[in-house]
KEKE-3310 file (N, C-alpha, C; in steps of 0.2 Angstrom, whole numbers, plus 5000, padded with zeros to 4 digits):
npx = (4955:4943:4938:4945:4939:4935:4942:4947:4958:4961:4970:4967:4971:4983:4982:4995:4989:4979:4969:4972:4963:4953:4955:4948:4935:4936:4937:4925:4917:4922:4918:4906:4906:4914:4906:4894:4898:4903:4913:4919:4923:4930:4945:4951:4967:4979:4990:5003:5009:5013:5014:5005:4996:4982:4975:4973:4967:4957:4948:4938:4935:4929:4918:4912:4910:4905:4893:4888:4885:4879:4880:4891:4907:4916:4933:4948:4962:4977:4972:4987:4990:5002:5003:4991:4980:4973:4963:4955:4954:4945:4934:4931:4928:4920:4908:4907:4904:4891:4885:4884:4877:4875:4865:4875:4882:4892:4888:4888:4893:4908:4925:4940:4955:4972:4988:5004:5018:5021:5018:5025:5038:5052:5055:5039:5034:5038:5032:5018:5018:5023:5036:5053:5055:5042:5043:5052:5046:5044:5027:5017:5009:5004:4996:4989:4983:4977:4967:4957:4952:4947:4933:4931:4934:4947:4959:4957:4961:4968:4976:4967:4955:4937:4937:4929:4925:4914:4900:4894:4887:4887:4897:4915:4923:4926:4944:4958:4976:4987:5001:5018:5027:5034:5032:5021:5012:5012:5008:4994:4991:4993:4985:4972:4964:4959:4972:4982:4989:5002:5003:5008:5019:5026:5040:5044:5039:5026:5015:5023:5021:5008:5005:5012:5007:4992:4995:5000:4988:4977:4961:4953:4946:4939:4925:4916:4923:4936:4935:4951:4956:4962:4970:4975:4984:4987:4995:4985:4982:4972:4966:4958:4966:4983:4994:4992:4988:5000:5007:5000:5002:5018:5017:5010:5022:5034:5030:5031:5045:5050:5046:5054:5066:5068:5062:5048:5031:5015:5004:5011:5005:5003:5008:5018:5026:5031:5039:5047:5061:5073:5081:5096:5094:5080:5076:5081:5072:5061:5060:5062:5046:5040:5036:5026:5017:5001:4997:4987:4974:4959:4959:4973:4974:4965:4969:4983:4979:4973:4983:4993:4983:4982:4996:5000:4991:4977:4961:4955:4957:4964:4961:4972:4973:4981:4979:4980:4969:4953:4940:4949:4955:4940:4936:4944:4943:4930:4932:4939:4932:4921:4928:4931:4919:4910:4896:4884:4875:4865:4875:4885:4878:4877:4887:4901:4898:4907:4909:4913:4921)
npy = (4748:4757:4774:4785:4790:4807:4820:4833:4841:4853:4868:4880:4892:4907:4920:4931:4947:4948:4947:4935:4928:4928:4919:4906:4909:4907:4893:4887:4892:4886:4871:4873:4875:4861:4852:4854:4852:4839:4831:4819:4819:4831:4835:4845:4851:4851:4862:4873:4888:4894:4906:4906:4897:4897:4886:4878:4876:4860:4855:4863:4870:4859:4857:4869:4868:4856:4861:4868:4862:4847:4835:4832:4821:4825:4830:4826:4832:4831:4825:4829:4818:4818:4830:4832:4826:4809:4808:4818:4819:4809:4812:4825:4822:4812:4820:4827:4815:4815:4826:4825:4816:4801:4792:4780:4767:4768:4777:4791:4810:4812:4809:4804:4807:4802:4809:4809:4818:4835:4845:4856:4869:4864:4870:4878:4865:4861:4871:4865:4854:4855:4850:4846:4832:4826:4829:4821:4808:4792:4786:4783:4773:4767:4780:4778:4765:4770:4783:4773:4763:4774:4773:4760:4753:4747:4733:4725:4729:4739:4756:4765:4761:4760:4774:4783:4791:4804:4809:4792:4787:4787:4783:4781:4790:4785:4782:4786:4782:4796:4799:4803:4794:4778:4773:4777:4768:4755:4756:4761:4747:4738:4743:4742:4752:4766:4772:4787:4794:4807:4812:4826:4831:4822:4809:4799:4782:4780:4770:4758:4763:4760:4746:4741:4742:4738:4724:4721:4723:4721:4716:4726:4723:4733:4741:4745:4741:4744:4740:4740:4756:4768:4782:4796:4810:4825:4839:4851:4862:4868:4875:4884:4890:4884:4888:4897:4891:4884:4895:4897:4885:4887:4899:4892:4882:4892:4897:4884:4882:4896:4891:4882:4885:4893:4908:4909:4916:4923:4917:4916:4926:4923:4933:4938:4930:4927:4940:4939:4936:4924:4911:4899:4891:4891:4888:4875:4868:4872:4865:4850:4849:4849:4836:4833:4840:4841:4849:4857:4860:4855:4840:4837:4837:4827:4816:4815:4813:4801:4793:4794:4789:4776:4770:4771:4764:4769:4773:4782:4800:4814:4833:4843:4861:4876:4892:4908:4915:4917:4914:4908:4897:4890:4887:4879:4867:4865:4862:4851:4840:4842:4838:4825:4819:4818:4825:4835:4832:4823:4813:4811:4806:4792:4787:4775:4766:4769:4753:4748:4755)
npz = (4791:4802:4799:4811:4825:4831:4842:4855:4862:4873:4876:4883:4871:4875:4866:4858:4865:4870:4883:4898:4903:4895:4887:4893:4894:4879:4877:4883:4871:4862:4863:4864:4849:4845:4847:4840:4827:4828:4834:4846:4860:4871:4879:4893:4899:4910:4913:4921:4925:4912:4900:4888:4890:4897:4904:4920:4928:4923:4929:4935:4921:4914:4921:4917:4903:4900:4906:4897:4887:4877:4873:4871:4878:4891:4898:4908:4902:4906:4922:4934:4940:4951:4957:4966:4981:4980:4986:4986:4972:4966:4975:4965:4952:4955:4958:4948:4938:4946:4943:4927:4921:4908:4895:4892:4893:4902:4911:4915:4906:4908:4906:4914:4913:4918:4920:4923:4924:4928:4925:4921:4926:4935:4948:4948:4953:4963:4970:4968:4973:4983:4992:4988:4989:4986:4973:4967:4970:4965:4961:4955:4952:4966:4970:4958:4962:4975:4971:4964:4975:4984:4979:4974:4985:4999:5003:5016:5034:5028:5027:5022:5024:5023:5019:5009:4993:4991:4979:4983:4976:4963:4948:4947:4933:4916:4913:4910:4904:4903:4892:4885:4884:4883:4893:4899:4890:4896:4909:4908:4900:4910:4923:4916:4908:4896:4883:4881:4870:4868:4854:4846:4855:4860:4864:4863:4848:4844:4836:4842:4857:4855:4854:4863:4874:4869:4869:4880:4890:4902:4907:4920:4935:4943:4946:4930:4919:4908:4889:4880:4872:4862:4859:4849:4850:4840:4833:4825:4811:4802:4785:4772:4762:4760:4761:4771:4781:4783:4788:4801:4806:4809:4817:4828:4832:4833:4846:4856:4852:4857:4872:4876:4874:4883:4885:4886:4880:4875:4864:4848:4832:4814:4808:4815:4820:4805:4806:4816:4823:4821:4831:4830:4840:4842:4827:4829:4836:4828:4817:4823:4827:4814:4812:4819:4817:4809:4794:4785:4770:4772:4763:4765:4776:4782:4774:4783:4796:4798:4791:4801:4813:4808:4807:4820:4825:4832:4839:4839:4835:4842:4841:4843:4842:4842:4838:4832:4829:4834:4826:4817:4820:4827:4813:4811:4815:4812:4799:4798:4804:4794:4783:4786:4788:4797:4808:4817:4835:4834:4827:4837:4848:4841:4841:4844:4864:4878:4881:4868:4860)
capx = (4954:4938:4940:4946:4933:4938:4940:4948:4960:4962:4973:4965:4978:4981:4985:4995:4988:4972:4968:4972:4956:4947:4955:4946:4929:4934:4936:4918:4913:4926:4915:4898:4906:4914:4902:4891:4902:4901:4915:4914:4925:4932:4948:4956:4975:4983:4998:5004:5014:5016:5011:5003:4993:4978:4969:4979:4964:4953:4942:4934:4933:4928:4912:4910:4911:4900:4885:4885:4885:4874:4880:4900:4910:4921:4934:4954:4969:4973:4975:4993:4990:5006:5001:4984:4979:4971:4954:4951:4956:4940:4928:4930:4927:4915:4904:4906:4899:4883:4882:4885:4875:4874:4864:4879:4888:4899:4885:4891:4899:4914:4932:4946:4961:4976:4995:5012:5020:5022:5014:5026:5045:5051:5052:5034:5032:5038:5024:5012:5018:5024:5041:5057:5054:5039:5042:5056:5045:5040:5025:5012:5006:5003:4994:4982:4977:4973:4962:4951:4951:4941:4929:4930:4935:4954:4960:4953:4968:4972:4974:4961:4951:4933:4936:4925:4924:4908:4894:4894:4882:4889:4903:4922:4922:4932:4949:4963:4981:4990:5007:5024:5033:5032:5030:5010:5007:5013:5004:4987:4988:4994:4978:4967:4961:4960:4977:4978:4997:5003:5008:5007:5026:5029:5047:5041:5034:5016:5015:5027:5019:5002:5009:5016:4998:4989:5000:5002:4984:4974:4956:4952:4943:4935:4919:4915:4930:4937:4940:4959:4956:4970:4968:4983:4985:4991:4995:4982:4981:4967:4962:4954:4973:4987:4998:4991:4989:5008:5008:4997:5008:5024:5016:5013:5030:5038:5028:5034:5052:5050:5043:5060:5073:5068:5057:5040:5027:5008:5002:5010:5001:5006:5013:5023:5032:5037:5043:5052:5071:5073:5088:5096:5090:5072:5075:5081:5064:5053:5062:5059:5042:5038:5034:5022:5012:4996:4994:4987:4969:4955:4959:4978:4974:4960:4975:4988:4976:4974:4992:4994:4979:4985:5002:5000:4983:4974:4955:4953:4962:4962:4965:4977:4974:4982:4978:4980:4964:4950:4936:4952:4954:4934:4935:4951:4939:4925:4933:4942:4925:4918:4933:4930:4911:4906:4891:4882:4874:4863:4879:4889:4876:4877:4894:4901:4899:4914:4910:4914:4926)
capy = (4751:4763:4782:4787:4795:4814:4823:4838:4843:4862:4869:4886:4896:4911:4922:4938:4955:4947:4945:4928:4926:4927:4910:4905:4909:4903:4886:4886:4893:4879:4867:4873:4873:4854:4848:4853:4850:4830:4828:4814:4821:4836:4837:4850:4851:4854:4868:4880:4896:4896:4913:4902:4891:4897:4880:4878:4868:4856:4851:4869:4871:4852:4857:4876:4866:4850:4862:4872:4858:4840:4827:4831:4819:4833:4828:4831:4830:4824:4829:4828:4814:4818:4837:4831:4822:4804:4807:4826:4818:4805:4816:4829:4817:4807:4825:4830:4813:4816:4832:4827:4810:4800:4785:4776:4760:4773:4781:4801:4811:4813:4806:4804:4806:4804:4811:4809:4826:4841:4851:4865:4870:4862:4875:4877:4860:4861:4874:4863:4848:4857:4849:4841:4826:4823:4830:4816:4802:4787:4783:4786:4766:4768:4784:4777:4762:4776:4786:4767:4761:4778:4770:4754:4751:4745:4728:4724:4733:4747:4763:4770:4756:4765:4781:4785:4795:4806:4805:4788:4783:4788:4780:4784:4791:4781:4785:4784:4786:4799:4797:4805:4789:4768:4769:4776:4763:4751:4759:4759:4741:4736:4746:4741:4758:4767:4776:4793:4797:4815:4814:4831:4834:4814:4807:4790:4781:4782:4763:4756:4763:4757:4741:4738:4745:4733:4717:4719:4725:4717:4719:4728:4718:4736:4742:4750:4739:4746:4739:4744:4760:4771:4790:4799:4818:4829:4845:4851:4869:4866:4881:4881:4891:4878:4895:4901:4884:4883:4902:4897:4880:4894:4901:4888:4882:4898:4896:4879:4885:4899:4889:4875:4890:4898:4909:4906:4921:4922:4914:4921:4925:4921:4939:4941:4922:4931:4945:4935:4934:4916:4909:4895:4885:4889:4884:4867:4868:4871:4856:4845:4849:4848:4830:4833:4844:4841:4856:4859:4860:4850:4836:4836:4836:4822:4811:4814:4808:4793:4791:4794:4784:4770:4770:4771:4761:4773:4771:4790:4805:4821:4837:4850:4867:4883:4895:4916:4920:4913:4913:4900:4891:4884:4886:4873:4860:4863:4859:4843:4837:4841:4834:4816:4818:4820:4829:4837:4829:4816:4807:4810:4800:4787:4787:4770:4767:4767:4748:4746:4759)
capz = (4797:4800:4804:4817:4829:4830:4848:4855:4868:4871:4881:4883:4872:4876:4860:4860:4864:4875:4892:4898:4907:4889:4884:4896:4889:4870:4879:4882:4865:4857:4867:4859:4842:4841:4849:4834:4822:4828:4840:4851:4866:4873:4886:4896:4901:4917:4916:4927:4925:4905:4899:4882:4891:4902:4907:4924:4932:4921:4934:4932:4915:4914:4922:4913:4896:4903:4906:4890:4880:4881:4868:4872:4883:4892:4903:4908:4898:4911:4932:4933:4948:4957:4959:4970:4984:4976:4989:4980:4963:4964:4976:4962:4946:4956:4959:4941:4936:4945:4937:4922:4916:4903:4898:4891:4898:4909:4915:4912:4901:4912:4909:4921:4911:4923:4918:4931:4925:4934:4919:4920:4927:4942:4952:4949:4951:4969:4973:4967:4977:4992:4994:4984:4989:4981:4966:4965:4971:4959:4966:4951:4953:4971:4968:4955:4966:4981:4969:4964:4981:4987:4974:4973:4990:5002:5006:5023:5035:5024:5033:5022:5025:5025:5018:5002:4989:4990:4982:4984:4972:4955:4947:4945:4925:4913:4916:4903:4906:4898:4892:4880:4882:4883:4904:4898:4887:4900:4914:4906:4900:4918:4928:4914:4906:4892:4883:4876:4869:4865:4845:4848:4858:4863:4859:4858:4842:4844:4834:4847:4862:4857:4853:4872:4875:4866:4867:4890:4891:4906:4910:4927:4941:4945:4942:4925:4918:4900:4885:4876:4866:4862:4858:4848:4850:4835:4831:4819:4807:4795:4781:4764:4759:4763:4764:4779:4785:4784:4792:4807:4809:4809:4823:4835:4830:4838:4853:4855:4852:4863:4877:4874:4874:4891:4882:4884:4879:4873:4857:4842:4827:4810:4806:4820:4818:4800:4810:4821:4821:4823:4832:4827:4845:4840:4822:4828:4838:4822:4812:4826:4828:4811:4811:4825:4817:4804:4793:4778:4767:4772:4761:4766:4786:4783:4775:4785:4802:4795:4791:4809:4815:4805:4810:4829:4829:4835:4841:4842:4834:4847:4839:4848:4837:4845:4832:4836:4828:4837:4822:4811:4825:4827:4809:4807:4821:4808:4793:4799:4805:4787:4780:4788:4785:4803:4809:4824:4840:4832:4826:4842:4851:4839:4841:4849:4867:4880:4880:4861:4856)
cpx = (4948:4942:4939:4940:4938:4937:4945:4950:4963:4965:4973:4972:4977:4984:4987:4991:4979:4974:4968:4968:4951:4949:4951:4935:4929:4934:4930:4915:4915:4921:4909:4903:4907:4911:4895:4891:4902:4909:4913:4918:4929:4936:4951:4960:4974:4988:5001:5010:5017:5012:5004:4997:4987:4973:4976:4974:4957:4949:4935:4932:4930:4918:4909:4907:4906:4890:4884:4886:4880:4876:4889:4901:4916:4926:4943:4959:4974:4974:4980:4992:4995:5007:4994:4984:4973:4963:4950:4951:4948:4933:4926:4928:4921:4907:4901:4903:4893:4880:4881:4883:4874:4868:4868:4881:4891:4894:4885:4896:4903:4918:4939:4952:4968:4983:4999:5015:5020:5017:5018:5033:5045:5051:5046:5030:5032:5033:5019:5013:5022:5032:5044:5057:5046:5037:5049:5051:5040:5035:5019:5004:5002:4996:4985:4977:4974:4965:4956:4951:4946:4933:4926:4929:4942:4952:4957:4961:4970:4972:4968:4955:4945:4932:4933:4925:4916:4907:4896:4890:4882:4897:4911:4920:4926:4937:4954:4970:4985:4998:5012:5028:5031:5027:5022:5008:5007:5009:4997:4985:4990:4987:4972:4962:4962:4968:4977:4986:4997:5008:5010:5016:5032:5035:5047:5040:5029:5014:5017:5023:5011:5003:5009:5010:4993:4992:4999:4993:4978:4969:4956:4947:4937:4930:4921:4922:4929:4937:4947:4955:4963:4967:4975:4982:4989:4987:4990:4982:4979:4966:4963:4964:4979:4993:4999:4991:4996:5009:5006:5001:5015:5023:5017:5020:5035:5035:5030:5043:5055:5050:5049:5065:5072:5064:5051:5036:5019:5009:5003:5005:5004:5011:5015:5029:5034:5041:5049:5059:5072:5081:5090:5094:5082:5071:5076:5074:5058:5054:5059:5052:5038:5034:5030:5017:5008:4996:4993:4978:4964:4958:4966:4976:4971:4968:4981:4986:4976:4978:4992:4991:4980:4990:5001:4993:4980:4967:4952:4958:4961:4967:4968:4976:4975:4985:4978:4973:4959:4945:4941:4953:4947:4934:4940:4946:4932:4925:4937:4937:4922:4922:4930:4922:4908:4900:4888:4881:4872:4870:4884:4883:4875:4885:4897:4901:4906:4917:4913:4921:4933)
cpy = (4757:4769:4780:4793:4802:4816:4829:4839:4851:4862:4879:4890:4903:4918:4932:4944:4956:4946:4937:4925:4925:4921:4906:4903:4907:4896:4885:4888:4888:4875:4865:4870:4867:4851:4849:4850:4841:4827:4823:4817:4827:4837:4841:4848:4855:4856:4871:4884:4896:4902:4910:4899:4896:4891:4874:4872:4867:4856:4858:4870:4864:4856:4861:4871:4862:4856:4866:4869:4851:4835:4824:4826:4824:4830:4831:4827:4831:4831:4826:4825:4816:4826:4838:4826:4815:4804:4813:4823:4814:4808:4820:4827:4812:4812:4829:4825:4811:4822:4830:4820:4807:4792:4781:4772:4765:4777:4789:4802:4811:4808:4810:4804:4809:4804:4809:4814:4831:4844:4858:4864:4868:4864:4877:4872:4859:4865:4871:4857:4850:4855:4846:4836:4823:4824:4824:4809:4798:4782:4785:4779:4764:4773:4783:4771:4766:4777:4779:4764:4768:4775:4764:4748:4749:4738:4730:4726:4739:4752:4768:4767:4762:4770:4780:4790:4798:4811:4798:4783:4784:4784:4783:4784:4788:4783:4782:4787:4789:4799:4800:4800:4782:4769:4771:4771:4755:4750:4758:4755:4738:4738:4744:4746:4760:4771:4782:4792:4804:4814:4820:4834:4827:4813:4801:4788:4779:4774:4760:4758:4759:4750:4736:4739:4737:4724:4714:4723:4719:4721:4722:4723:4724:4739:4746:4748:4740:4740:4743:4749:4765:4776:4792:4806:4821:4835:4847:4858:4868:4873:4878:4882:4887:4883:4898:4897:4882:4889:4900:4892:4884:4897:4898:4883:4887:4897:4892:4882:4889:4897:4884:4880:4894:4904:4910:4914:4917:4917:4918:4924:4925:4928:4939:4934:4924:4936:4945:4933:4929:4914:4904:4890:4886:4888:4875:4866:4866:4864:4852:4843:4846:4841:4828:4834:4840:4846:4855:4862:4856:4842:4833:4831:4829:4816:4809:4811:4802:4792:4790:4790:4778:4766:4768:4767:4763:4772:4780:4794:4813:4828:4841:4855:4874:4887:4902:4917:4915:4913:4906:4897:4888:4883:4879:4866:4859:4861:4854:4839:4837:4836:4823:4815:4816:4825:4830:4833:4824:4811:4806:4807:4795:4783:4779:4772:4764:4758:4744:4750:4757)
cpz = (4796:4801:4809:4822:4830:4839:4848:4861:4867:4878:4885:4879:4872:4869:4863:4859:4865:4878:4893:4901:4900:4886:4887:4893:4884:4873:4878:4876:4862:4859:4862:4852:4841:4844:4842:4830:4821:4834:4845:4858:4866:4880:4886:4900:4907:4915:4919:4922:4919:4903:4895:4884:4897:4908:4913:4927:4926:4923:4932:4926:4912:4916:4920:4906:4896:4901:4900:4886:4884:4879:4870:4877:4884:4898:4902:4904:4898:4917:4930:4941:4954:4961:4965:4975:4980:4978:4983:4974:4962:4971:4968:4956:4946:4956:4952:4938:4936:4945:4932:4918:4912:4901:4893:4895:4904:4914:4915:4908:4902:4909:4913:4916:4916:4919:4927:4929:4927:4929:4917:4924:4934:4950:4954:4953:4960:4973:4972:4973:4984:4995:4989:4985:4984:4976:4961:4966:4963:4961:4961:4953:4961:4972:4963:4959:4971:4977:4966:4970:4986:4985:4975:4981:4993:5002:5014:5030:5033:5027:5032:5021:5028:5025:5011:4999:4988:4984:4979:4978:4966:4956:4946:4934:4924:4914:4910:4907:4901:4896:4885:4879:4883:4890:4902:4897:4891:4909:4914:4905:4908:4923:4920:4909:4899:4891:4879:4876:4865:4861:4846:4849:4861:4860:4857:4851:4846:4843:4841:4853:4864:4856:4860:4875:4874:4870:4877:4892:4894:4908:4917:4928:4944:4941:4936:4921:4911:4897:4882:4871:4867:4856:4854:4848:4848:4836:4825:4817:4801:4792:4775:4759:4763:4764:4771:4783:4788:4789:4799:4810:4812:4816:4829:4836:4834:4844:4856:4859:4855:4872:4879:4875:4880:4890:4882:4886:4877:4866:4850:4837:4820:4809:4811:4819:4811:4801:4814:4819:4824:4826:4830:4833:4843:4833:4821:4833:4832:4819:4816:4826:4822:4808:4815:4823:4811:4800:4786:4775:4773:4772:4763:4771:4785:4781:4776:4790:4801:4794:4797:4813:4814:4807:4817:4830:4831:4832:4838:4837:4839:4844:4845:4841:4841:4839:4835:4837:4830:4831:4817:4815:4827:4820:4806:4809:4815:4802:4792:4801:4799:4782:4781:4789:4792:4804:4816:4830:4839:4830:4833:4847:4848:4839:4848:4856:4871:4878:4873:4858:4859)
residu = (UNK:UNK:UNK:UNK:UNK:UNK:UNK:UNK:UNK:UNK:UNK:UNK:UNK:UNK:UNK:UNK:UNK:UNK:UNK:UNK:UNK:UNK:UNK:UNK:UNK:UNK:UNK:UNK:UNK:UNK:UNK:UNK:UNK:UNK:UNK:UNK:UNK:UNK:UNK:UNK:UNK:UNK:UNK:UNK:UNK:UNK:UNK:UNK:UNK:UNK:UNK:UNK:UNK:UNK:UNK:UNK:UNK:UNK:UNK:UNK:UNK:UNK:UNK:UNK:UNK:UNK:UNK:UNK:UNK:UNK:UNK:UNK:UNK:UNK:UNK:UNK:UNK:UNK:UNK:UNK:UNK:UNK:UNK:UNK:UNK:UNK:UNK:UNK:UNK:UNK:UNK:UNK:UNK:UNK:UNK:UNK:UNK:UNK:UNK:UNK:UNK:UNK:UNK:UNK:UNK:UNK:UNK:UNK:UNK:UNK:UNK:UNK:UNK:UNK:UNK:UNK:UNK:UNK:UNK:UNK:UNK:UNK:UNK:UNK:UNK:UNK:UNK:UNK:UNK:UNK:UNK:UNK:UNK:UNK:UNK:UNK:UNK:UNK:UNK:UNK:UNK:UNK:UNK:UNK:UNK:UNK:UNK:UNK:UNK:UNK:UNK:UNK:UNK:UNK:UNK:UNK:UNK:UNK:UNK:UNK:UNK:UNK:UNK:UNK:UNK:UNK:UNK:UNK:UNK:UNK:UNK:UNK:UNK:UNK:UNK:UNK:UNK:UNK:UNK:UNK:UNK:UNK:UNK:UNK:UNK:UNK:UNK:UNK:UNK:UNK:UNK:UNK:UNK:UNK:UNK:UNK:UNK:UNK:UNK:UNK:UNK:UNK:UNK:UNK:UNK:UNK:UNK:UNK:UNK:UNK:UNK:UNK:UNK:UNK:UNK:UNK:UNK:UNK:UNK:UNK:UNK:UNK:UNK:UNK:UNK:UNK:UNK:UNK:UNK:UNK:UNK:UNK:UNK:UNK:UNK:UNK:UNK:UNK:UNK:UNK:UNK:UNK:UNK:UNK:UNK:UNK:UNK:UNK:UNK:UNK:UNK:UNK:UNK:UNK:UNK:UNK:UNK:UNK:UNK:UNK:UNK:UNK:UNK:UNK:UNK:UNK:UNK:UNK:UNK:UNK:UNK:UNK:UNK:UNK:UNK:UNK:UNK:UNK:UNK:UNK:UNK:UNK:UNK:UNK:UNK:UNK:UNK:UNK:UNK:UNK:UNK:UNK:UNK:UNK:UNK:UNK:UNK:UNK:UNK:UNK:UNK:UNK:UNK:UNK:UNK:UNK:UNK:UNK:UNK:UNK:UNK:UNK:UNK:UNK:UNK:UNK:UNK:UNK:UNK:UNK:UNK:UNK:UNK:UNK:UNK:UNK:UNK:UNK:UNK:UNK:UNK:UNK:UNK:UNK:UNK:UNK:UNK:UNK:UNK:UNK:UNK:UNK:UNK:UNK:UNK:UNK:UNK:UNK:UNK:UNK:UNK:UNK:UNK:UNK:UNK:UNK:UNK)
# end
């Protein structure tokens, strides 16, 4: 198996004892950096109302990112589809990919990564979608055909027969579905797209989900039709000291466990996760997670992705690193790119195109 192409999902974190609006701006500097580094992509998460988390809309920071970088493909990780109407969802994707063009196969940088999750507590989740009903409804498949039929176009009758996604004349971006259990890997071979799975927090096996992926996986009929690739998203805590690499793992370990116990705060930092009186609900938190996370050296992290790549057949590997201190955190992105022997923009356009990866 080659390496795994390397990317990057961030979820702005917010660290304690900063403004939560400054995460906001490290996104766009993380952006510069692994886009140096040799990164082939770069998404932003949809959350709401976690102290930890500042990157509430994508779409926004999709576009901040997009224009302070050139070589990066920048896109979402994901739109939680059942939080949006499906016209908005491919106006706004459609707009950003004629901002934001490429001359690849797909035509721009843009990807479309669509999620079914609320993002956040369900209380929330009813302010986002306006009622209990359709924070109950199972209507994700329904929902994805809307947002390609703006595009692509309705059957002849359809009520939305005739309405389009403007501007009209650029493409819907690749679109991947995002997924923590089998029903993704089953969803995105069923509509034909790419798969991202979250190693990261997922319960599933990772192998297994890409598998049902692989195995049920039928071309699309609409334009800009994928082939199967399949993205895996880990935890990563890369440094030169495998000490501190453990300590910064320790941290987002308690954030985590905080955010799972009713609890959810800023982004610890390693001293304070030493500090921290740990209870025994957030120690059965760290355990779990532990086989979640990546952490170590260099030379560790490089061979444990690979395990992981390996394992779950994965095309891609997509860092997750929420790190306190902003200067170890781009430096953990730049020394798992040294690690696997990647390098700046010239190789990230040499880097296969959608049609091949």
């Amino acid at each position: 198996m080659r390496d795994p192409v390397l990317s990057v999902l961030d979820l702005s974190p917010v660290p304690s004892g900063t403004p939560t609006s400054a995460a906001l701006h490290e996104t766009i500097e993380l952006g510069r950096t692994v886009e140096r580094a040799g990164y082939r992509r770069m998404w932003l998460a949809e959350h709401h109302g976690i102290p930890s988390v500042a990157s509430s809309s994508p779409e926004i920071l999709i576009q901040a990112v997009a224009s302070a970088t050139s070589t990066l493909r920048v896109g979402s990780g994901g739109i939680m589809l059942p939080n949006h109407s499906p016209l908005k969802v491919a106006e706004t994707f459609r707009a950003l990919a004629g901002l934001h063009p490429s001359q690849d196969p797909s035509g721009t940088r843009i990807d479309l990564g669509l999620g079914r999750a609320p993002g956040t507590d369900p209380r929330t989740a009813i302010a986002l979608r306006r009622s209990r009903e359709a924070l109950t409804a199972d209507d994700f498949p329904e929902q994805f055909a809307e947002v390609r039929g703006y595009v692509d176009g309705f059957p002849e009758g359809h009520h939305f027969a005739g309405i389009a996604a403007m501007p009209n004349d650029v493409p819907l971006p690749p679109v991947w579905i995002l997924a923590s259990s089998y029903y993704g890997g089953q969803a995105a071979a069923a509509f034909g797209t790419g798969f991202a799975y979250a190693g990261h927090f997922g319960g599933a096996d990772p192998g297994q989900a890409t598998r049902i992926y692989r195995e049920q996986f039928r071309p699309s009929d609409a334009a800009g039709a994928q082939d199967p690739h399949v993205i895996l998203a880990a935890a990563v805590m890369c440094h030169e000291d495998p000490e501190r690499a453990r300590a910064m793992g320790r941290a987002h370990a308690l954030s985590m466990a905080r955010l799972r116990t009713g609890n959810p705060g800023p982004l610890p930092s390693p001293e304070e996760a030493v500090a921290h009186d740990w209870s025994p609900a957030e120690l059965q938190v760290e355990q779990a997670m532990a086989s979640k996370m990546t952490v170590g050296t260099p030379d560790q992290v490089r061979d444990d992705l690979e395990r992981r790549a390996r394992e779950a057949d994965a095309d891609e590997v997509m860092l997750v690193t929420p790190i306190h201190d902003i200067a170890e955190r781009r430096r953990s992105y730049e020394l798992v790119a040294q690690a696997f022997g990647v390098s700046g923009p010239a190789v990230t356009n040499a880097a296969p195109s959608l049609a091949q990866v």
